[in-house]
C-alpha positions in Angstrom: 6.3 194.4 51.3 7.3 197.4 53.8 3.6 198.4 54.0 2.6 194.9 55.0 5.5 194.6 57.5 3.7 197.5 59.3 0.1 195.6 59.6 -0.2 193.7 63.0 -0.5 189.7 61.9 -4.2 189.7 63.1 -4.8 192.2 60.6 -3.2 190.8 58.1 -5.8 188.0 58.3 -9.0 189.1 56.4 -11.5 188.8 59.3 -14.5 188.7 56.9 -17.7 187.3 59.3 -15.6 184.5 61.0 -17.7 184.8 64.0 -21.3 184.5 62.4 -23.4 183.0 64.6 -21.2 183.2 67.9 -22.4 184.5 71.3 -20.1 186.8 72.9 -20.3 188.4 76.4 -18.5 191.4 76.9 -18.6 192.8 80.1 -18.1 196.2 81.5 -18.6 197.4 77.5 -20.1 200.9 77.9 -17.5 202.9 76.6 -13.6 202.6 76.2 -11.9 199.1 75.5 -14.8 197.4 76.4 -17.3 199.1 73.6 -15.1 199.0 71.2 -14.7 194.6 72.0 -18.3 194.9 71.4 -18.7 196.3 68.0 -15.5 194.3 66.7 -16.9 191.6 67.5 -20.7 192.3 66.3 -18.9 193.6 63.1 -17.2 189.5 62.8 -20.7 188.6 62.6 -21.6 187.6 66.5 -24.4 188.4 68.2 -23.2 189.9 71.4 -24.6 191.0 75.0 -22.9 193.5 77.3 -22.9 194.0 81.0 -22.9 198.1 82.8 -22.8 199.4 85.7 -23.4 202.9 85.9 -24.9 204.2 82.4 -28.2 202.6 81.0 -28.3 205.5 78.4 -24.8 204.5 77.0 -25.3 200.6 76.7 -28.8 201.7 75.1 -26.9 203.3 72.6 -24.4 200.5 72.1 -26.8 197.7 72.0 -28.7 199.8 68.6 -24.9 200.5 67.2 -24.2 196.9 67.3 -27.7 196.0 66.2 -26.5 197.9 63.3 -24.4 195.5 62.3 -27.1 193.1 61.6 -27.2 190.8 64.5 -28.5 190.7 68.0 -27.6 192.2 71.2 -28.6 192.8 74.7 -27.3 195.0 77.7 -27.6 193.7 80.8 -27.1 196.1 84.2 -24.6 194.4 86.5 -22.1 195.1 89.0 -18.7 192.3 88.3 -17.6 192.4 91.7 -20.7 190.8 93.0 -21.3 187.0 91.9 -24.8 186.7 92.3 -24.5 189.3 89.1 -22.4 188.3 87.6 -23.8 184.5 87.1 -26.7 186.4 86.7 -25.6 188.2 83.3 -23.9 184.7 82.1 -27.0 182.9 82.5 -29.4 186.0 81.1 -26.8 185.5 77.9 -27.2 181.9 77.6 -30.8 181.9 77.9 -31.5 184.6 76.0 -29.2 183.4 72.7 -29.4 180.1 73.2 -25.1 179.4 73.4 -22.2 181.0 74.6 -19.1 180.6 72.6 -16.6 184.0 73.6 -16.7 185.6 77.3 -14.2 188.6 77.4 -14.0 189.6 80.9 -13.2 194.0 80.3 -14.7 194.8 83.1 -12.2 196.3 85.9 -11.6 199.3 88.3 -8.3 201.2 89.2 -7.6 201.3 92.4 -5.0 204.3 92.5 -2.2 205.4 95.5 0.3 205.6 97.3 0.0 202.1 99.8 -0.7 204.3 103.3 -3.7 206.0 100.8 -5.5 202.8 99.4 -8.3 202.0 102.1 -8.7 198.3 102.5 -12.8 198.3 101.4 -10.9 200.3 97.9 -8.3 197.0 97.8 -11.0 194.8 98.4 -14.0 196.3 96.1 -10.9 196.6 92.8 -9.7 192.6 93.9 -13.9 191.6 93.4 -14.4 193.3 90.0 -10.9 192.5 89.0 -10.5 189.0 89.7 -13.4 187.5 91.7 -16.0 188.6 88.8 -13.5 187.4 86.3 -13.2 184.2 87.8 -16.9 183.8 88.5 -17.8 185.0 84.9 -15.6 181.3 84.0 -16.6 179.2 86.2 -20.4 180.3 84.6 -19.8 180.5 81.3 -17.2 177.2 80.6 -20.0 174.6 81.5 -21.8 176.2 78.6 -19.5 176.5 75.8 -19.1 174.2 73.0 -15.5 173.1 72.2 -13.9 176.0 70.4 -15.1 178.5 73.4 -12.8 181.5 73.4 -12.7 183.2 77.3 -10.3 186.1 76.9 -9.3 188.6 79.9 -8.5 192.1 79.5 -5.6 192.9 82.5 -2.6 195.5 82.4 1.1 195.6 81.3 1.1 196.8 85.2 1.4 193.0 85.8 5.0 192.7 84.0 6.2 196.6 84.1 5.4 199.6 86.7 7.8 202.5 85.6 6.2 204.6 88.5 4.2 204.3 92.1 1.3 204.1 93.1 -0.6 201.0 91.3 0.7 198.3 93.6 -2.8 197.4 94.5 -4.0 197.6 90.5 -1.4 195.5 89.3 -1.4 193.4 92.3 -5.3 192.4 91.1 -4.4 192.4 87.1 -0.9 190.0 87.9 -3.8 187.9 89.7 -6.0 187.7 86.3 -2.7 186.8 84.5 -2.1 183.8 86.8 -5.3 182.6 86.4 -5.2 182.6 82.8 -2.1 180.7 83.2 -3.6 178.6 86.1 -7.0 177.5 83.7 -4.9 176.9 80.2 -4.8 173.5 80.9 -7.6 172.7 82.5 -10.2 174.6 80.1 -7.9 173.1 77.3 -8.8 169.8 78.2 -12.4 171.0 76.7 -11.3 172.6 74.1 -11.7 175.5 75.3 -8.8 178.4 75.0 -8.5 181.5 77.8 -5.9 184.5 77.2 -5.3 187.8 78.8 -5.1 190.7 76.6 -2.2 193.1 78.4 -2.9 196.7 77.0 -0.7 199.6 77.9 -2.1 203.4 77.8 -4.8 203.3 75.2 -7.1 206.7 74.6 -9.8 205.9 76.5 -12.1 209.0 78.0 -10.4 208.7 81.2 -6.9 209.1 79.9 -8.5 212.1 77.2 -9.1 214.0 80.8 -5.3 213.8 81.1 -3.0 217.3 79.9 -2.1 218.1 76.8 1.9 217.9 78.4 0.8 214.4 80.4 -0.4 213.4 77.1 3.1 213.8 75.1 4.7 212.0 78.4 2.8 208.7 77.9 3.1 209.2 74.5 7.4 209.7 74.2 7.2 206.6 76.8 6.2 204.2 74.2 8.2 202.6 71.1 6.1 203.7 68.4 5.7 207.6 69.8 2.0 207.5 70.5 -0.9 206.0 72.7 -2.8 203.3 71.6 -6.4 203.1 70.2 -9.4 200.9 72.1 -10.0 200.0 68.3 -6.3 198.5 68.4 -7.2 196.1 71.3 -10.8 195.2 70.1 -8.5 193.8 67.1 -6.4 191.8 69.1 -9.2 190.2 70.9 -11.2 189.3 68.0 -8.8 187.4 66.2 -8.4 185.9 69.5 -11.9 184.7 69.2 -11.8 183.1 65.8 -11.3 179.4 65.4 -7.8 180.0 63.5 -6.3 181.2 66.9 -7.2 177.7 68.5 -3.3 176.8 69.4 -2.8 179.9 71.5 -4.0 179.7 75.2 -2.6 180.6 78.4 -1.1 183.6 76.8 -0.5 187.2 78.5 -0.2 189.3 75.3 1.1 192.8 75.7 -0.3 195.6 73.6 1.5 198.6 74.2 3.4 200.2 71.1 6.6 199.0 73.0 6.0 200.6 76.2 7.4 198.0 78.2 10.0 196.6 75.7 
């Protein structure tokens, strides 16, 4: 019984291949959080396209990693702060699978200062990828899900809990995607449909590896449990998110961040 106390309850549900036979788009899945999303997912069984920006070679590699779980995948290049692109990628998805049943919006950008150092074009290009693309990713995708569609958003614990400066225009964007999954509970609800925002806290991603081995304890002693969190820990969260058994929970803001902000 103590070993099972320690197992997240998502976990504690065998997630077998729930999701055979679902579409899922997964944006800004190249590496980190996002990658890891993708190949959760692919391993539940759905088939799964993924939006980049920068690296071809990287979603390349992804795309033939979740191929490997026996289903299909595609990688499309797109930049989520423009909406041409991204109605572009929801459609290419659509048409190229046939349905569209789970949209996790992962894409984002960190804009990072003190306020006097953040350049209003920086403010304005993090609010586009953060919250513009997210929104226009929904309004494309909802017209084309079945009921049962899962939309989940990746955003910050930044949104509830900033123990230091210099991410007020970060977490000003990410509180934003957390309204907005609050704002479209109801209204995607009414279609069966359930959105949630998936909160992670510091989770070793290749950005925060580049961090000291010193900065590294620091994030670490900040948190409950006494150590950073795993992108594989998140991509868990979200796909029991996207199964059919998690149908009651919407317009949640789910923190996942071994305590950090407790």
């Amino acid at each position: 019984m103590s070993h099972l106390a320690e197992v997240p309850f998502w976990k504690a549900i065998n997630m077998g291949d729930e999701l055979r036979g679902k579409v899922a788009l997964v944006t800004g899945a190249g590496r980190g959080i996002g990658r890891a999303i993708a190949l959760r997912l692919a391993a539940a069984g759905a088939h799964v396209s993924v939006t980049y920006h920068v690296s071809g070679a990287e979603a390349a590699a992804l795309v033939e990693k979740i191929q490997g779980h026996g289903v299909r995948a595609m990688a499309i290049k797109a930049d989520m702060g423009k909406v041409s692109e991204v109605v572009a990628a929801t459609e290419q998805t659509y048409d190229m699978f046939g349905r569209l049943d789970i949209l996790v919006n992962n894409a984002g950008i960190l804009a990072a200062g003190l306020m006097e150092d953040v350049s209003i074009e920086r403010f304005d290009e993090a609010y586009a990828v953060n919250v513009r693309g997210p929104f226009a990713a929904i309004q494309a995708a909802a017209p084309r899900m079945e009921r049962g569609g899962r939309i989940i958003n990746i955003g910050s614990i930044g949104s509830d809990f900033m123990p230091y400066k210099g991410r007020a225009a970060y977490t000003m964007s990410k509180g934003a995607l957390a309204s907005l999954t609050r704002g479209l509970a109801r209204e995607l609800g009414e279609r069966g449909i359930t959105i949630n925002n998936v909160q992670p806290g510091r989770v070793l991603t290749r950005l925060l590896k580049e961090a000291s081995d010193d900065k590294l304890s620091e994030f670490a002693s900040s948190t409950a449990v006494g150590r950073l969190g795993e992108p594989d820990e998140v991509a868990d969260l979200v796909a029991y998110l996207a199964r059919s058994q998690a149908g009651y929970i919407t317009g949640a803001n789910l923190r996942i961040d071994g305590g950090t902000s407790a």
